[in-house]
C-alpha positions in Angstrom: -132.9 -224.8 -155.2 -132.9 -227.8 -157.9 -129.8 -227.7 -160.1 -131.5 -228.5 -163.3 -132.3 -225.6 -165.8 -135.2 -226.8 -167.5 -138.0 -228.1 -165.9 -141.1 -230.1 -168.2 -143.6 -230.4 -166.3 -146.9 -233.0 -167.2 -150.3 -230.9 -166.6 -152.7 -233.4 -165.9 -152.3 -234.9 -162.6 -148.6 -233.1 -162.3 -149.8 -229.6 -162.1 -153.5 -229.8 -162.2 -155.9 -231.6 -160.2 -158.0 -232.3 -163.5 -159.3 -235.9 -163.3 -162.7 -235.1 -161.9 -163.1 -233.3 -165.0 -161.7 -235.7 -167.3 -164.1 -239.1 -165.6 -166.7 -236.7 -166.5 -166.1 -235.8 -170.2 -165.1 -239.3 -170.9 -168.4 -240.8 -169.2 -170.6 -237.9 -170.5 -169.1 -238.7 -174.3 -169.4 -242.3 -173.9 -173.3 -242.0 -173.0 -173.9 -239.7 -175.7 -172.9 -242.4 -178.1 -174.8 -245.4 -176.0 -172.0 -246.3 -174.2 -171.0 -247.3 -170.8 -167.1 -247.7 -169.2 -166.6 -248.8 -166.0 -164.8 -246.4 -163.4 -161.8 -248.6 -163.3 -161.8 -248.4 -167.0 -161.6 -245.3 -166.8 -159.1 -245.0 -164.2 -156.6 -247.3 -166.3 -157.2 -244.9 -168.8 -156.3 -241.5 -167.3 -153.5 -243.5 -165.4 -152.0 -244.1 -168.6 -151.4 -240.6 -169.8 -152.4 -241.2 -173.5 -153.7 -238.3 -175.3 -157.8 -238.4 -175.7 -157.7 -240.4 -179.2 -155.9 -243.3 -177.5 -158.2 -242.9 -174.5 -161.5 -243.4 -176.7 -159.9 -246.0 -178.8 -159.4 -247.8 -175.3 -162.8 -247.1 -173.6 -165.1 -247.9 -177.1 -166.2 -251.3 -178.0 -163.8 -252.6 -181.0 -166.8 -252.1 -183.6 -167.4 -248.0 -182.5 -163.6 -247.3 -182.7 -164.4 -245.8 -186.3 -166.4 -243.0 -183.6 -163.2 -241.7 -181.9 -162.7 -238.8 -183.8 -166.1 -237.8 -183.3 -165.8 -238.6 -179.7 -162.7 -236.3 -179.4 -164.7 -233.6 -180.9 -167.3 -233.7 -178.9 -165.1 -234.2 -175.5 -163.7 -230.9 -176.4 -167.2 -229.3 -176.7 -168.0 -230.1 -173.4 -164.7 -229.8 -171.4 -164.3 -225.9 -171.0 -167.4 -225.9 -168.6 -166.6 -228.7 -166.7 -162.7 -227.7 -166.6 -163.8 -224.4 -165.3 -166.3 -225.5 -162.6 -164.3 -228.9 -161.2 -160.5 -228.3 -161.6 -158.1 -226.5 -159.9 -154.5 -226.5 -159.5 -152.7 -228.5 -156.7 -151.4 -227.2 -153.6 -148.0 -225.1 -154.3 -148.8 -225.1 -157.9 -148.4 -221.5 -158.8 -145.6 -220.8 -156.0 -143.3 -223.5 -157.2 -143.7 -222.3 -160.6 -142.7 -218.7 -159.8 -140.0 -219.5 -157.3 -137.9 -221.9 -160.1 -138.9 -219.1 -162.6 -137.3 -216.4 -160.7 -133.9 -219.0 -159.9 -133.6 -219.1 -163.4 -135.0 -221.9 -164.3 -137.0 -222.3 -167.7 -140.4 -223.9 -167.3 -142.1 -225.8 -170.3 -145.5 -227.4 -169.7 -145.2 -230.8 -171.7 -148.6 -232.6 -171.7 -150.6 -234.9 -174.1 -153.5 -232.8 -173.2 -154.7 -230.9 -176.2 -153.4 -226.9 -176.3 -156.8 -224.8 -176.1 -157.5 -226.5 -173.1 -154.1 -225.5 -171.3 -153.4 -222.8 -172.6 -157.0 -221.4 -171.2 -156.2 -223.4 -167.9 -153.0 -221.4 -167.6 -154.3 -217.8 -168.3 -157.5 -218.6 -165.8 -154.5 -219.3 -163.3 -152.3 -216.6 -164.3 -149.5 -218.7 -165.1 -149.4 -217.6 -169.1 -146.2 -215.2 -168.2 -144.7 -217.6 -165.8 -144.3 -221.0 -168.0 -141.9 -220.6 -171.3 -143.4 -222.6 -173.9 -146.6 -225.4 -173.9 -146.2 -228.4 -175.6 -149.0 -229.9 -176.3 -150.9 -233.3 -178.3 -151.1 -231.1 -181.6 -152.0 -232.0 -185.3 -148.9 -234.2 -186.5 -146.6 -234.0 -183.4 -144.8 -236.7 -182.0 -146.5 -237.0 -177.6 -145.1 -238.8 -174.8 -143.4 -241.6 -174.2 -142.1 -241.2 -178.0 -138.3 -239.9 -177.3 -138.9 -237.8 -180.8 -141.0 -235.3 -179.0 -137.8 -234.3 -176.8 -135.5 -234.5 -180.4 -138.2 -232.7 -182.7 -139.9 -229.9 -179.9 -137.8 -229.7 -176.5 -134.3 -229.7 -177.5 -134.6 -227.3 -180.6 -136.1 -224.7 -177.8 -132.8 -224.8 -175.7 -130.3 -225.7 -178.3 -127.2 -224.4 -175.9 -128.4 -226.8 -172.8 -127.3 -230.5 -172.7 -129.6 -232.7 -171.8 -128.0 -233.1 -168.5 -129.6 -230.1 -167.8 -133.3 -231.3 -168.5 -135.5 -232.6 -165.6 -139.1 -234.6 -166.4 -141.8 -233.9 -163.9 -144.9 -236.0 -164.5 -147.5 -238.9 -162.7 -147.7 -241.5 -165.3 -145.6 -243.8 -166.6 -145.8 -241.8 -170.0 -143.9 -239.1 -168.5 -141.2 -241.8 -166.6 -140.6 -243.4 -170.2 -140.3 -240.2 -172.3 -137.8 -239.0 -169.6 -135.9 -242.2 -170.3 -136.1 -242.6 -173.7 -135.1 -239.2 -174.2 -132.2 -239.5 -171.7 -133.0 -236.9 -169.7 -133.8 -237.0 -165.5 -137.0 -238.4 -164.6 -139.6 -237.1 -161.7 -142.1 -239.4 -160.2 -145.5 -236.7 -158.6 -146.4 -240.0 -156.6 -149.6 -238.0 -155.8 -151.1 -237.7 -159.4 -153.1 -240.1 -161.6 -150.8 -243.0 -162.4 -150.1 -246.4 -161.8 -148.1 -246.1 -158.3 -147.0 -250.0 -158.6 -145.6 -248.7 -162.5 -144.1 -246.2 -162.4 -142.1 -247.0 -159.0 -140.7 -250.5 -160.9 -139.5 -247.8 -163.8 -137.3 -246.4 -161.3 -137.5 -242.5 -161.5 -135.2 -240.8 -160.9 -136.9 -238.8 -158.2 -140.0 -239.1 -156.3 -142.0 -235.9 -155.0 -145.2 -236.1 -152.9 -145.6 -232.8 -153.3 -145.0 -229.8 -155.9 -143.4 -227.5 -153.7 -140.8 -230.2 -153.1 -139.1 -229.7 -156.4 -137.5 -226.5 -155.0 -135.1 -228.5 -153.0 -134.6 -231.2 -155.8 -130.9 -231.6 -156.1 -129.1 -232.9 -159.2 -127.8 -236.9 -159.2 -124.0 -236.7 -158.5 -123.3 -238.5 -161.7 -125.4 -236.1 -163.7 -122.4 -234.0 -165.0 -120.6 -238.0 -166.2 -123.9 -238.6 -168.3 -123.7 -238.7 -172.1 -125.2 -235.4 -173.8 -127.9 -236.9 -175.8 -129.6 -234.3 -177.5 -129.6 -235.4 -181.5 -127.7 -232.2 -183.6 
């Protein structure tokens, strides 16, 4: 069983096979407003890992990027449906979940995904009683990579753990760059969304092809000699 204590896992990608889903918000979105991305546009996009009002400002010519809020809005109108009917979780999800959960591990769903849509996701799952906290791209709060969402929203939850003691699970290179910023262990899901040839040159600190891998994740050797870097 893993030695870390507190696991943050992505959703998108990481927990969730939700891309279908997602290529066909954006697209439907787009059209409704005349416009057209290509798929590899949006590919770079959801590869990325930046929450939906980055993701517009990327996909929309430079003279509609005054439409991204409106965009957003509309995404979320139509997402529920489509969530429902073409995403599902990935293979192990649930099991892993439950089998750190019950090791004593504390899990914390950390995504840039907005909250309704997880936090529905997770009770259509039944996962509501077995994940700690959701962290999500709310009003105002710092997202990933920004090393303030791990100061401001993860370490106030666990104010007794080092940051030793904090792993980063995720398939972008969002998730590989908060874990560094932040100081914290780093976990590649080499089988989500993200840019394989990125995120391996980041060097993670870990690499998992699978969810159900993390249960036999062991702690570096020189994790107890690292620097505490939570901020007081």
């Amino acid at each position: 069983m893993s030695h870390f204590d507190v696991f943050l896992f992505d959703y998108d990608g990481t927990l969730a096979a939700t891309r279908n889903a997602v290529v066909e918000c954006l697209s439907r979105t787009l059209g409704e407003r005349g416009f057209v991305a290509s798929p590899a546009e949006i590919a770079a996009v959801v590869a990325s890992g930046v929450p939906l009002e980055g993701a517009f400002a990327a996909l929309l010519p430079e003279e509609a990027r005054t439409d991204a809020d409106e965009c957003v809005r509309r995404y979320r109108e139509h997402y529920p449906e489509v969530d429902r009917e073409r995403s599902g979780l990935f293979d192990g999800a649930a099991e892993t979940l439950a089998a750190l959960r019950a090791a004593g591990g504390r899990i914390v769903v950390l995504s840039n995904k907005g909250r309704v849509a997880i936090e529905a996701a997770l009770e259509r799952f039944g996962l509501q009683d077995t994940v700690d906290a959701v962290l999500a791209a709310d009003p105002g709060a710092p997202v990933k990579p920004d090393p303030a969402v791990f100061a401001r929203r993860v370490s106030p939850l666990f104010r007794d753990l080092p940051s030793q003691a904090f792993v980063m699970v995720g398939d972008t290179s969002a998730d590989i760059g908060f874990a560094q910023a932040a100081g914290i262990a780093s976990c590649w899901a080499r089988y989500g969304y993200g840019d394989g040839a990125a995120c391996l040159a980041m060097k993670p600190d870990f690499i998992i092809g699978a969810l159900p891998e993390m249960l036999s994740l062991q702690a570096p050797a020189s994790r107890d000699a690292l620097p505490d870097r939570r901020t007081p």
